[in-house]
CHARMM internal coordinates of N, CA and C (Angstrom, degrees):
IC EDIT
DIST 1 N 1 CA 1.4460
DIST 1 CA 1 C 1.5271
ANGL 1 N 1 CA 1 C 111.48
DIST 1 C 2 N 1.4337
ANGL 1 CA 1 C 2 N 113.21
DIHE 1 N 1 CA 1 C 2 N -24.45
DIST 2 N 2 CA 1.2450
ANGL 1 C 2 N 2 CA 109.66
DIHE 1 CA 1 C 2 N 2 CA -165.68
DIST 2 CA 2 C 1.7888
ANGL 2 N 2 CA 2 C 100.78
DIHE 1 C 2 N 2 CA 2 C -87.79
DIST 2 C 3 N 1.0191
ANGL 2 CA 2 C 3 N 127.41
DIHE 2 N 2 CA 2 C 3 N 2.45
DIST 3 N 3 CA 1.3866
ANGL 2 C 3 N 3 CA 118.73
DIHE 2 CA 2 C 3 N 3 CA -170.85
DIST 3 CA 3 C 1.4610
ANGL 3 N 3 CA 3 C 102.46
DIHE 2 C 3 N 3 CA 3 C -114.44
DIST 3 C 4 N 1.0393
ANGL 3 CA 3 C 4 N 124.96
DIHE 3 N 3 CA 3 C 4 N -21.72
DIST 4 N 4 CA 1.5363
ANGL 3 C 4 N 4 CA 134.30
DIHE 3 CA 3 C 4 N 4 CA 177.08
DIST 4 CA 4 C 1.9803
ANGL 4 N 4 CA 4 C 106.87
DIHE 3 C 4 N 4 CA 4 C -80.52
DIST 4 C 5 N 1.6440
ANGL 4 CA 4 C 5 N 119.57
DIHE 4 N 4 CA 4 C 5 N -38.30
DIST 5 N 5 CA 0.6113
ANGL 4 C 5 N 5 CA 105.08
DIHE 4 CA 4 C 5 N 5 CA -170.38
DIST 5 CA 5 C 1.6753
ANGL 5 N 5 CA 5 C 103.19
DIHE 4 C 5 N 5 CA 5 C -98.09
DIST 5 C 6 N 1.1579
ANGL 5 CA 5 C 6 N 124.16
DIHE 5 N 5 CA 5 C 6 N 18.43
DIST 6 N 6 CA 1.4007
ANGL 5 C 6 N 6 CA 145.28
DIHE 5 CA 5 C 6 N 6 CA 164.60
DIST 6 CA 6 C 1.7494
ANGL 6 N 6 CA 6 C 95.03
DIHE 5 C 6 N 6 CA 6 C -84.23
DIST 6 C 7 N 1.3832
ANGL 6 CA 6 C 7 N 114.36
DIHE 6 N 6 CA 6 C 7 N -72.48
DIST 7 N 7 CA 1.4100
ANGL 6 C 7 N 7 CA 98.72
DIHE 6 CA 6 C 7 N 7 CA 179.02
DIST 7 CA 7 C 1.4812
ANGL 7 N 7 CA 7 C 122.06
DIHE 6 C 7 N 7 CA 7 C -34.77
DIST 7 C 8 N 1.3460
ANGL 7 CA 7 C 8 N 110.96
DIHE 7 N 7 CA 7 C 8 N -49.69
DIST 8 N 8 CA 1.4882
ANGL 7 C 8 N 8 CA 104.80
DIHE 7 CA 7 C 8 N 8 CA -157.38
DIST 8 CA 8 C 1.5802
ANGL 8 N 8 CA 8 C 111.37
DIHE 7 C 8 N 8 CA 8 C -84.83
DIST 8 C 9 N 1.2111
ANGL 8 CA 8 C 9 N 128.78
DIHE 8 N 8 CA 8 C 9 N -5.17
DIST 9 N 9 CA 1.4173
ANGL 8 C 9 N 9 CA 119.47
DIHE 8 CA 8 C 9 N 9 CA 160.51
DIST 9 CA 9 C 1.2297
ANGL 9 N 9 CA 9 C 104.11
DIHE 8 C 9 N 9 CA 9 C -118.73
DIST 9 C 10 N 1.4168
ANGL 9 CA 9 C 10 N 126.50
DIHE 9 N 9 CA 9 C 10 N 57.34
DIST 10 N 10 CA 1.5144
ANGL 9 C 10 N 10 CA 144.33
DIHE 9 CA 9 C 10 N 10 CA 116.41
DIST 10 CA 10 C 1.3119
ANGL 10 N 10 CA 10 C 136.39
DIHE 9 C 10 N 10 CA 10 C -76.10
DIST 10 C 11 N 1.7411
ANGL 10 CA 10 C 11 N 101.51
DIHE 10 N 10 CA 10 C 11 N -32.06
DIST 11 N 11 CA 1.4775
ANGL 10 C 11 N 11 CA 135.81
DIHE 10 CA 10 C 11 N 11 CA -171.47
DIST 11 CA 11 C 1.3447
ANGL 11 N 11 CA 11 C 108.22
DIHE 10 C 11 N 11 CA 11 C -63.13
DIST 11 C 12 N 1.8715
ANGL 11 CA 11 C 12 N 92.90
DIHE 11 N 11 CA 11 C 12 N -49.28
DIST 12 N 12 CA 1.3827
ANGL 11 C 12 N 12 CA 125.99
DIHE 11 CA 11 C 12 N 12 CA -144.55
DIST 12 CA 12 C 1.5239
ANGL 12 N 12 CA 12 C 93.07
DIHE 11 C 12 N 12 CA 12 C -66.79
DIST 12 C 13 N 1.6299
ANGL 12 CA 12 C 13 N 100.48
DIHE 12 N 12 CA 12 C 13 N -51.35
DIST 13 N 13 CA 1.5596
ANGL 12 C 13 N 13 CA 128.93
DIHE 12 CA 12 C 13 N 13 CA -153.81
DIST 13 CA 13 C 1.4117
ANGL 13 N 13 CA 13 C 101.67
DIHE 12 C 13 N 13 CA 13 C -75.09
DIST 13 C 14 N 1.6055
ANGL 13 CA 13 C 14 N 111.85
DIHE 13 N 13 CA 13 C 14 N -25.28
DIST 14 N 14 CA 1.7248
ANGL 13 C 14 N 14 CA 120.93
DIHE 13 CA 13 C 14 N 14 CA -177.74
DIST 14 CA 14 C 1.9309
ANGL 14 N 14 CA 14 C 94.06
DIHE 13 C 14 N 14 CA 14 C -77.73
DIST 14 C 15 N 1.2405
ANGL 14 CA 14 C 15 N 130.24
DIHE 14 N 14 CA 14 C 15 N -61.64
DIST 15 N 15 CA 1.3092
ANGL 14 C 15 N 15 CA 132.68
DIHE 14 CA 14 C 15 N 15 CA 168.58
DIST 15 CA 15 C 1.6313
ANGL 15 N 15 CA 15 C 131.58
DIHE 14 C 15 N 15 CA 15 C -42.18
DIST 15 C 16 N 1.5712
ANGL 15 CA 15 C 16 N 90.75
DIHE 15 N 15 CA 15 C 16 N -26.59
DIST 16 N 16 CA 1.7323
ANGL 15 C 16 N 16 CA 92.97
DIHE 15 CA 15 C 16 N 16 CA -176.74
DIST 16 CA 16 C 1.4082
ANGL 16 N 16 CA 16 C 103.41
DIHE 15 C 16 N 16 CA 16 C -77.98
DIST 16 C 17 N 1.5031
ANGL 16 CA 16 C 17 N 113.19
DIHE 16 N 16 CA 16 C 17 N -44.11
DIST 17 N 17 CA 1.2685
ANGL 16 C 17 N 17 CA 129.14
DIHE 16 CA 16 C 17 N 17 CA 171.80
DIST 17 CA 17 C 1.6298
ANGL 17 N 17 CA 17 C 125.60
DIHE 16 C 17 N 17 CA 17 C -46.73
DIST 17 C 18 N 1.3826
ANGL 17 CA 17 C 18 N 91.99
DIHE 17 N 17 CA 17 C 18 N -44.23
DIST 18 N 18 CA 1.8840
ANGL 17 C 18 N 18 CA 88.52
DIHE 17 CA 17 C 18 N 18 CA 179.01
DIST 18 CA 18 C 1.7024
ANGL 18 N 18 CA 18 C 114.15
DIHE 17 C 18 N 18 CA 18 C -99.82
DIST 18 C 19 N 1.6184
ANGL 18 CA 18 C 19 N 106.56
DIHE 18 N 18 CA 18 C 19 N 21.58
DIST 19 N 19 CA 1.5080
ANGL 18 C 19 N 19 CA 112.13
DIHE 18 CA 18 C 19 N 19 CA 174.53
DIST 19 CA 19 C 1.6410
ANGL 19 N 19 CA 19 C 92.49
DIHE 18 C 19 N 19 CA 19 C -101.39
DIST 19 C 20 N 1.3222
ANGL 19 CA 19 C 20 N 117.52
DIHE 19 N 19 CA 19 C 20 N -49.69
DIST 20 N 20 CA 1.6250
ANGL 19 C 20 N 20 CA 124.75
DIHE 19 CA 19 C 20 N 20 CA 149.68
DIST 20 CA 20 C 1.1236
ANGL 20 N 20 CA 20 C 120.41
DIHE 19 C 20 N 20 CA 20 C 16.07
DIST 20 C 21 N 1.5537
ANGL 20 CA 20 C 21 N 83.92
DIHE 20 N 20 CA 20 C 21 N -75.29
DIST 21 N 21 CA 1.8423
ANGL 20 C 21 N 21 CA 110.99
DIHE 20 CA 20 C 21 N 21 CA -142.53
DIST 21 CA 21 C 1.7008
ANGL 21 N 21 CA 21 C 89.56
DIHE 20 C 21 N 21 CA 21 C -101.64
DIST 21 C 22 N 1.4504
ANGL 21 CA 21 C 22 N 125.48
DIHE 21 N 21 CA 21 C 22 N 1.43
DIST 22 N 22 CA 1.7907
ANGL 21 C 22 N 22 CA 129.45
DIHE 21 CA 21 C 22 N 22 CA -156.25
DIST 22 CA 22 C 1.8637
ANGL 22 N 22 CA 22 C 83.48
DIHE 21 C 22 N 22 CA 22 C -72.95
DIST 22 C 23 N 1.3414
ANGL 22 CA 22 C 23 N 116.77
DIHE 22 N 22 CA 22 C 23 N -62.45
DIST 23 N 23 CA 1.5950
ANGL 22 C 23 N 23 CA 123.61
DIHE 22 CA 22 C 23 N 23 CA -163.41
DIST 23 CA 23 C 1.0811
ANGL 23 N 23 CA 23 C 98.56
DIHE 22 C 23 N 23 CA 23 C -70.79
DIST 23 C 24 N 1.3687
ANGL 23 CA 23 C 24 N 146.37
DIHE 23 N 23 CA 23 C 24 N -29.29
DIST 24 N 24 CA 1.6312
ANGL 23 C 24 N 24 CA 120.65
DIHE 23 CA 23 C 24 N 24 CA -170.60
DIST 24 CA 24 C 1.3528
ANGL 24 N 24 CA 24 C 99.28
DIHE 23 C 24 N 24 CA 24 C -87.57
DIST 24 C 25 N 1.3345
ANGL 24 CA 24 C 25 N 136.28
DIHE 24 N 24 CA 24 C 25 N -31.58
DIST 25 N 25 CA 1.5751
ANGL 24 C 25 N 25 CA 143.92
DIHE 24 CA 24 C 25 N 25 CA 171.52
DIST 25 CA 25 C 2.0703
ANGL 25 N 25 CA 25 C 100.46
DIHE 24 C 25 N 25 CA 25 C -52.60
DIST 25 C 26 N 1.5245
ANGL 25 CA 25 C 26 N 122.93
DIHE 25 N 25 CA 25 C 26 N -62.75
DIST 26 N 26 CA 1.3163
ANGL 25 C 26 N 26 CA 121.33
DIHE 25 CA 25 C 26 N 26 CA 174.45
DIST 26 CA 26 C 1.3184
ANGL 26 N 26 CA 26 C 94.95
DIHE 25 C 26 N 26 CA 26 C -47.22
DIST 26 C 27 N 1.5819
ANGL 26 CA 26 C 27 N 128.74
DIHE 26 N 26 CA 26 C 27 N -59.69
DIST 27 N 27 CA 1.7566
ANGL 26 C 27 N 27 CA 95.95
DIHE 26 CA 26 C 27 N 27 CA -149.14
DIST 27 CA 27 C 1.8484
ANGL 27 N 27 CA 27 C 101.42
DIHE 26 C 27 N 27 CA 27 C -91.93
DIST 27 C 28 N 0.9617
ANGL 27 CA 27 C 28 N 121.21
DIHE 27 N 27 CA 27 C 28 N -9.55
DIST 28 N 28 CA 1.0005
ANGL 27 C 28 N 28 CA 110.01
DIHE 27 CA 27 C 28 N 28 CA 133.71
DIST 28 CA 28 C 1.5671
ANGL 28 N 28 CA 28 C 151.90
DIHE 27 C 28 N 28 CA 28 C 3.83
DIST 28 C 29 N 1.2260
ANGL 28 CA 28 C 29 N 81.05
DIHE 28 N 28 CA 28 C 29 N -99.66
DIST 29 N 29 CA 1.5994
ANGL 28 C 29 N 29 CA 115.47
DIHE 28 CA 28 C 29 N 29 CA 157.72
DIST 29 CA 29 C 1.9143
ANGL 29 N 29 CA 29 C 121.93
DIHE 28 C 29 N 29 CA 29 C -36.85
DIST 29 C 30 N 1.4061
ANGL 29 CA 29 C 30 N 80.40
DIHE 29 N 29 CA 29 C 30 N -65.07
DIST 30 N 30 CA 1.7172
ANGL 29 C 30 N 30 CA 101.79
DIHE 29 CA 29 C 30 N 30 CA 167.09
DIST 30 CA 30 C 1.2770
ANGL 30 N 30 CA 30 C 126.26
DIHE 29 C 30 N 30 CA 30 C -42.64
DIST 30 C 31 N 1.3644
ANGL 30 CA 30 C 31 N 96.71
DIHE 30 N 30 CA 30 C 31 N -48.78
DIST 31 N 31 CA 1.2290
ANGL 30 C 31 N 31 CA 116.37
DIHE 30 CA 30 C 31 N 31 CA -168.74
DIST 31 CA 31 C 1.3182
ANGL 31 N 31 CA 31 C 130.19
DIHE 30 C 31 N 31 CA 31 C -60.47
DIST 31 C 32 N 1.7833
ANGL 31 CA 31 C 32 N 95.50
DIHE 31 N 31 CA 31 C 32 N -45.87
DIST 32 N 32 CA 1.6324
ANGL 31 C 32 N 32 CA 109.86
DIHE 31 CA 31 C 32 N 32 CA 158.77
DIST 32 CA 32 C 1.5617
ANGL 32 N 32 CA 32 C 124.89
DIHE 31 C 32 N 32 CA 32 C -82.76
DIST 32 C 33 N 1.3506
ANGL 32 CA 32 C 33 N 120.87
DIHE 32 N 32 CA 32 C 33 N -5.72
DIST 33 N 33 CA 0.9538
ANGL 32 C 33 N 33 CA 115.55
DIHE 32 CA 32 C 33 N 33 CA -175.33
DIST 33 CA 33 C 1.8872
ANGL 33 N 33 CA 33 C 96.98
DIHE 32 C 33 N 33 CA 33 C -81.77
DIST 33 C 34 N 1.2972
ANGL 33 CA 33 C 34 N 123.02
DIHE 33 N 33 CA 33 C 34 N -46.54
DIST 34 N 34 CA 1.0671
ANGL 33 C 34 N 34 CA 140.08
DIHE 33 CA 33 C 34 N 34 CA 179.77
DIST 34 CA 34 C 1.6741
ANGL 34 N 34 CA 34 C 109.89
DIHE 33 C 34 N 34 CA 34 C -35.69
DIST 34 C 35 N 1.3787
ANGL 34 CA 34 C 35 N 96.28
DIHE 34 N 34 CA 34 C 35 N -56.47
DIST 35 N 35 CA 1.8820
ANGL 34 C 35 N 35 CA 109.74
DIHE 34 CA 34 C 35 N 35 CA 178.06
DIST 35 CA 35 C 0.6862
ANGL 35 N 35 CA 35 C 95.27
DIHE 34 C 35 N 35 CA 35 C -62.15
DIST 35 C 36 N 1.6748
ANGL 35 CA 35 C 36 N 152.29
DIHE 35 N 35 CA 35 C 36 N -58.39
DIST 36 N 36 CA 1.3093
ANGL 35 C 36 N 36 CA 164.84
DIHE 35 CA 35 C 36 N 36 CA -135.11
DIST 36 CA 36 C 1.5236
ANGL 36 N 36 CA 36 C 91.57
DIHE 35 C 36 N 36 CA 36 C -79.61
DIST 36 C 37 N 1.4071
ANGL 36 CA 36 C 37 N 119.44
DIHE 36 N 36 CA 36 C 37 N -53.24
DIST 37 N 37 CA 1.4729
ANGL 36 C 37 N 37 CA 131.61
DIHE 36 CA 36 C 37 N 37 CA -151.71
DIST 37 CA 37 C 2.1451
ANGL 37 N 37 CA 37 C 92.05
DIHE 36 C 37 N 37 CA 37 C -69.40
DIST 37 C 38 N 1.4321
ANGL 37 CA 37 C 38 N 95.44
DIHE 37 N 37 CA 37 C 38 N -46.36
DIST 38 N 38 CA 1.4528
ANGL 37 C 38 N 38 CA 113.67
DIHE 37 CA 37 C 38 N 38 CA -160.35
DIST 38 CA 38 C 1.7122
ANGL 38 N 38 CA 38 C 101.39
DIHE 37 C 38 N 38 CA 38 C -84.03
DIST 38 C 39 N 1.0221
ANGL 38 CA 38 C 39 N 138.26
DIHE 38 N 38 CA 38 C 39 N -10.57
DIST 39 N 39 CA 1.4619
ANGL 38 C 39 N 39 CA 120.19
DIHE 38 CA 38 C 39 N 39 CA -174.04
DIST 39 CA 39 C 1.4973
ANGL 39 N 39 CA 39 C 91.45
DIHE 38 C 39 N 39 CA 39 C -124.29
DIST 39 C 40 N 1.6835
ANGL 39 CA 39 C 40 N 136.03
DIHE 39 N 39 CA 39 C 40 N -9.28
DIST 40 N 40 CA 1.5878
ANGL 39 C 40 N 40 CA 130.67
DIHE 39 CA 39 C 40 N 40 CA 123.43
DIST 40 CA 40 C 1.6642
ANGL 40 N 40 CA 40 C 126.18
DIHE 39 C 40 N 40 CA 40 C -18.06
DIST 40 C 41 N 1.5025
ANGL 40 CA 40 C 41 N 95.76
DIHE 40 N 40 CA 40 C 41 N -44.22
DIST 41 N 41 CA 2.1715
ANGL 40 C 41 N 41 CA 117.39
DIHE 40 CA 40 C 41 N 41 CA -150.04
DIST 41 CA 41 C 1.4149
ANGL 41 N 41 CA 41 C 78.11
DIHE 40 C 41 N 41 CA 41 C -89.72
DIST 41 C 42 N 1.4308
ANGL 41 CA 41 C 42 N 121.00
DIHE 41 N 41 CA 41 C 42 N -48.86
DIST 42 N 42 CA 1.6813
ANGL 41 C 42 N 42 CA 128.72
DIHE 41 CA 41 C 42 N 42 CA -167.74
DIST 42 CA 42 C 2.1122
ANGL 42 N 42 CA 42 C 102.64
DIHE 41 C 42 N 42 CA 42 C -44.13
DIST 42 C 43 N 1.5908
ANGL 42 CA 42 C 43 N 86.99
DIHE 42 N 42 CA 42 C 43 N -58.22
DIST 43 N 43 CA 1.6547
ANGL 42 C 43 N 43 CA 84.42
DIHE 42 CA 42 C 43 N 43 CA -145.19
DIST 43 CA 43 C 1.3874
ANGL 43 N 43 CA 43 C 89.66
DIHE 42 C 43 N 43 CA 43 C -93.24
DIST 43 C 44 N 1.3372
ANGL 43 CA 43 C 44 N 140.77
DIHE 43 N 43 CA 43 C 44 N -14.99
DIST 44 N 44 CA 1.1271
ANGL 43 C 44 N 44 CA 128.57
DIHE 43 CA 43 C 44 N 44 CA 153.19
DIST 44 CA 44 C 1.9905
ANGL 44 N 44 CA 44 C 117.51
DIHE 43 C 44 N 44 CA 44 C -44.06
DIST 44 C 45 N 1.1634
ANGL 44 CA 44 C 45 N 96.25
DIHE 44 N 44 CA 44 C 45 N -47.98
DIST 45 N 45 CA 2.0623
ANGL 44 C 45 N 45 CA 110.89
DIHE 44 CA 44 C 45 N 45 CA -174.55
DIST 45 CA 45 C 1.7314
ANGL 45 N 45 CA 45 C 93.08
DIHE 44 C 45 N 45 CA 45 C -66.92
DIST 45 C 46 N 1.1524
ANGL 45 CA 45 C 46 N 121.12
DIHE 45 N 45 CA 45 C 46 N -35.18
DIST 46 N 46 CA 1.5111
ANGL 45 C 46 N 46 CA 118.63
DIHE 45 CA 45 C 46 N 46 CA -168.85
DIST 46 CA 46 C 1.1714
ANGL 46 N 46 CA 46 C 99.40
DIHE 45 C 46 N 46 CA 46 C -72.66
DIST 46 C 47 N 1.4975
ANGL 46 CA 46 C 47 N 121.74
DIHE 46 N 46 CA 46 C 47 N -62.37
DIST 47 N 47 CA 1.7528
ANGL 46 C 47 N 47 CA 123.24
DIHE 46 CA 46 C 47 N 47 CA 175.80
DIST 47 CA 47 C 1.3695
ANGL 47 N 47 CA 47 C 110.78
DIHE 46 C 47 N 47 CA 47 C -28.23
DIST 47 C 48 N 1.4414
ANGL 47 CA 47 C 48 N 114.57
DIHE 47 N 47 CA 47 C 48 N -62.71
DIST 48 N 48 CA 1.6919
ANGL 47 C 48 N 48 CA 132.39
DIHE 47 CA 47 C 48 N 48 CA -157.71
DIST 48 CA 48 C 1.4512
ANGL 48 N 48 CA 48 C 91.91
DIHE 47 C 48 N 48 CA 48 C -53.03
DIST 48 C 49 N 1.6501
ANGL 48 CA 48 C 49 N 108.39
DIHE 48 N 48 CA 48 C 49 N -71.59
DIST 49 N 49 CA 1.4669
ANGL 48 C 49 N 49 CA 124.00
DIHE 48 CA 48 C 49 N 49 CA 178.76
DIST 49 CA 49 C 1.4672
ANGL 49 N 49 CA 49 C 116.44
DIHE 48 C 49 N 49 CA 49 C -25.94
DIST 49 C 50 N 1.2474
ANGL 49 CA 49 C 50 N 118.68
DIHE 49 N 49 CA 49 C 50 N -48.55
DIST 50 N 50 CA 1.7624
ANGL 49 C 50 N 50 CA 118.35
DIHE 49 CA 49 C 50 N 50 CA 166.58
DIST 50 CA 50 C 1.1227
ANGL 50 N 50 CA 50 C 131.74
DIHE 49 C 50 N 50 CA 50 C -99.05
DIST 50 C 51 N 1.4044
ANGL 50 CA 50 C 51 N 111.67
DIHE 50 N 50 CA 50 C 51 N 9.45
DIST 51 N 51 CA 1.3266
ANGL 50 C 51 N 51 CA 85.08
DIHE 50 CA 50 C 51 N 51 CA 137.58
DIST 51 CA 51 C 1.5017
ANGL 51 N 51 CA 51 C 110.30
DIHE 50 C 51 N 51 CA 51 C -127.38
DIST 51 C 52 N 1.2861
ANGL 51 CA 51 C 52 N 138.48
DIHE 51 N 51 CA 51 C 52 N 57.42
DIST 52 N 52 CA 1.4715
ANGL 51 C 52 N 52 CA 134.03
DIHE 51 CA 51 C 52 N 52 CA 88.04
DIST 52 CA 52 C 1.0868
ANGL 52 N 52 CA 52 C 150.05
DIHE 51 C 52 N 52 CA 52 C -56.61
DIST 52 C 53 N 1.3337
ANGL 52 CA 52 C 53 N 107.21
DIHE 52 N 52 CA 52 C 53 N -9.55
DIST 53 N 53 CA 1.4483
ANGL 52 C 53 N 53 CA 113.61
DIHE 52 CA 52 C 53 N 53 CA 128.81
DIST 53 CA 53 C 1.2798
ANGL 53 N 53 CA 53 C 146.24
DIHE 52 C 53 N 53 CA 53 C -52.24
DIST 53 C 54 N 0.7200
ANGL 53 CA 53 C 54 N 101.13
DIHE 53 N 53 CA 53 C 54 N -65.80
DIST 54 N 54 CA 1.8315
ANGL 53 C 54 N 54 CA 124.25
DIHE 53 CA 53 C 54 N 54 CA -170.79
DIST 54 CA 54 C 1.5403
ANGL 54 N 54 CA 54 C 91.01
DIHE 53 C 54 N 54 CA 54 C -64.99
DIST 54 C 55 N 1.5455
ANGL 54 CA 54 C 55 N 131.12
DIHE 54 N 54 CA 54 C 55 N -49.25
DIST 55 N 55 CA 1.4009
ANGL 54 C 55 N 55 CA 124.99
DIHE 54 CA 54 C 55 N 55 CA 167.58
DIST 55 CA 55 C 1.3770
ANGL 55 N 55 CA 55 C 117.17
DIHE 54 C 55 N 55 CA 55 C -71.77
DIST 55 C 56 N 1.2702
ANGL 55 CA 55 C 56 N 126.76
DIHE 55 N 55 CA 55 C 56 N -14.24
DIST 56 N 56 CA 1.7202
ANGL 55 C 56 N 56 CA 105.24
DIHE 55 CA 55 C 56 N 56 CA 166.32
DIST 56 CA 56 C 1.9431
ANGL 56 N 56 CA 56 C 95.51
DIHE 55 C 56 N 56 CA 56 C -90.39
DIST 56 C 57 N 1.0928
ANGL 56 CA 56 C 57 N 110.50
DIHE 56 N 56 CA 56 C 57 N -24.30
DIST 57 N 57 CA 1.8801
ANGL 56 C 57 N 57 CA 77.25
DIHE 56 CA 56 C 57 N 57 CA -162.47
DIST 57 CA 57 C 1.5758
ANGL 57 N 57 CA 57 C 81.08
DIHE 56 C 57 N 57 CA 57 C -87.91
DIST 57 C 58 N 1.2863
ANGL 57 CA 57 C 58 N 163.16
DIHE 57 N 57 CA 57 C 58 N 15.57
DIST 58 N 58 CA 1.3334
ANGL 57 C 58 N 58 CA 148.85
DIHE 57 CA 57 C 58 N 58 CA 124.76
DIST 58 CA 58 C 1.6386
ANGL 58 N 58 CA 58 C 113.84
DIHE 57 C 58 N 58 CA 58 C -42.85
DIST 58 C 59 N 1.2675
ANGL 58 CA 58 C 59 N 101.14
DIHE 58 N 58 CA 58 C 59 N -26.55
DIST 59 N 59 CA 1.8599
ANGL 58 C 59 N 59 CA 85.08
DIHE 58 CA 58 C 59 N 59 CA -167.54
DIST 59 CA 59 C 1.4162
ANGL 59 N 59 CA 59 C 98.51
DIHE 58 C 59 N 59 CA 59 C -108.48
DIST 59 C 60 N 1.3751
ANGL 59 CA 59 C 60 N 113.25
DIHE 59 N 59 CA 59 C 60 N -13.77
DIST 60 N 60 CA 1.9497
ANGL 59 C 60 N 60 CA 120.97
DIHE 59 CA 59 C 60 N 60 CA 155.61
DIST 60 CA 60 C 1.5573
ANGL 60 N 60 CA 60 C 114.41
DIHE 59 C 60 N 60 CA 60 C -64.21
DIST 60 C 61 N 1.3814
ANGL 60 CA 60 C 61 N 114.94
DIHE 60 N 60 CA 60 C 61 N -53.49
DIST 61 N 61 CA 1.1028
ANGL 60 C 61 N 61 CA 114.37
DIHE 60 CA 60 C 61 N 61 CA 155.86
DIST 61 CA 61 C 1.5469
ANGL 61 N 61 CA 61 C 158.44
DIHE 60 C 61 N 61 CA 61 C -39.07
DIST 61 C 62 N 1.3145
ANGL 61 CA 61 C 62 N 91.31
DIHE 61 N 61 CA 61 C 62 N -31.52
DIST 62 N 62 CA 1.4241
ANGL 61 C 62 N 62 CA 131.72
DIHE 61 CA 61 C 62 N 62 CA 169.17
DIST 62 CA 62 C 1.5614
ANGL 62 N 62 CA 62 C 113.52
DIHE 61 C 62 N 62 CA 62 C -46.55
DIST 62 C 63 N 1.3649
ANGL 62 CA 62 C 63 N 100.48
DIHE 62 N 62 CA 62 C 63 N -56.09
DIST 63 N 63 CA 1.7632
ANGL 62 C 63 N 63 CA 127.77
DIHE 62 CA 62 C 63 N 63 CA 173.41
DIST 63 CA 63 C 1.6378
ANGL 63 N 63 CA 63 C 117.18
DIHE 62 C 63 N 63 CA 63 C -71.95
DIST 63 C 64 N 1.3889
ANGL 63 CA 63 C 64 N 103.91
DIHE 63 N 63 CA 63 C 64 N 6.61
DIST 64 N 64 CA 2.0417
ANGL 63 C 64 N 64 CA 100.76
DIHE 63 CA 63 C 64 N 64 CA -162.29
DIST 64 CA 64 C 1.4417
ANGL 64 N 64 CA 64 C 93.30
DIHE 63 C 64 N 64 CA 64 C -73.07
DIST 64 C 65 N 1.5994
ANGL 64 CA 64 C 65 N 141.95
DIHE 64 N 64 CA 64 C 65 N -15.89
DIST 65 N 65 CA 1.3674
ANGL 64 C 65 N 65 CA 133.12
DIHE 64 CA 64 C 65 N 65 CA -164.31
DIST 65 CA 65 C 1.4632
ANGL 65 N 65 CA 65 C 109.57
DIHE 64 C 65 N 65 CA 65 C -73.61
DIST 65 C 66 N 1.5132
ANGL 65 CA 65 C 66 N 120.62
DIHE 65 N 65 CA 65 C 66 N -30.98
DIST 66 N 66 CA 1.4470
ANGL 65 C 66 N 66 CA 147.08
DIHE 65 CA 65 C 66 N 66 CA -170.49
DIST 66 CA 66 C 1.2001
ANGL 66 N 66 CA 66 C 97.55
DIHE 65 C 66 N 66 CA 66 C -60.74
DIST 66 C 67 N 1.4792
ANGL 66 CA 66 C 67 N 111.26
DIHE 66 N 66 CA 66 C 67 N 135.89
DIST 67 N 67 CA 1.6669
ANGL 66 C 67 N 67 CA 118.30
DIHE 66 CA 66 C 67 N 67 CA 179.70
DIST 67 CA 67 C 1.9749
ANGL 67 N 67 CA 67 C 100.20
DIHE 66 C 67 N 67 CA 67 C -73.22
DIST 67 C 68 N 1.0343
ANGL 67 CA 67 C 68 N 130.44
DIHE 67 N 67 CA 67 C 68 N 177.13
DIST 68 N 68 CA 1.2857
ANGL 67 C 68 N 68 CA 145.21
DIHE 67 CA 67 C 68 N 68 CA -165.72
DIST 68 CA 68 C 1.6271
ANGL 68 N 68 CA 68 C 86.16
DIHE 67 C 68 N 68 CA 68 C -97.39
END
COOR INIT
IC SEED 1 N 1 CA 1 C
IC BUILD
């Protein structure tokens, strides 16, 4: 009896532990997906950003023949 009931609050103690550890693993998780999500939004907005650039000083450019 004594080795069986050794097993089972090992089990218990292995389960309590990884219900524990369940929420810091989700936010976790979240957490990087979030950065992941946000430095995606970053270099996507940076791309966009140049070339609205590069198309306005093209259509500024456009005009450089024009005397001042």
């Amino acid at each position: 009896m004594q080795k069986s009931d050794r097993s089972v609050w090992e089990m218990r103690r292995i389960w309590l532990v990884g219900f524990l550890l369940l929420p810091f693993l989700l936010a976790l998780t979240a957490w990087m997906g979030l950065n992941h999500a946000k430095e995606q939004a970053l270099q996507q907005a940076d791309e966009r950003l140049n070339l609205y650039a590069s198309s306005f000083e093209g259509a500024i450019n456009k005009y450089d023949y024009l005397p001042g």
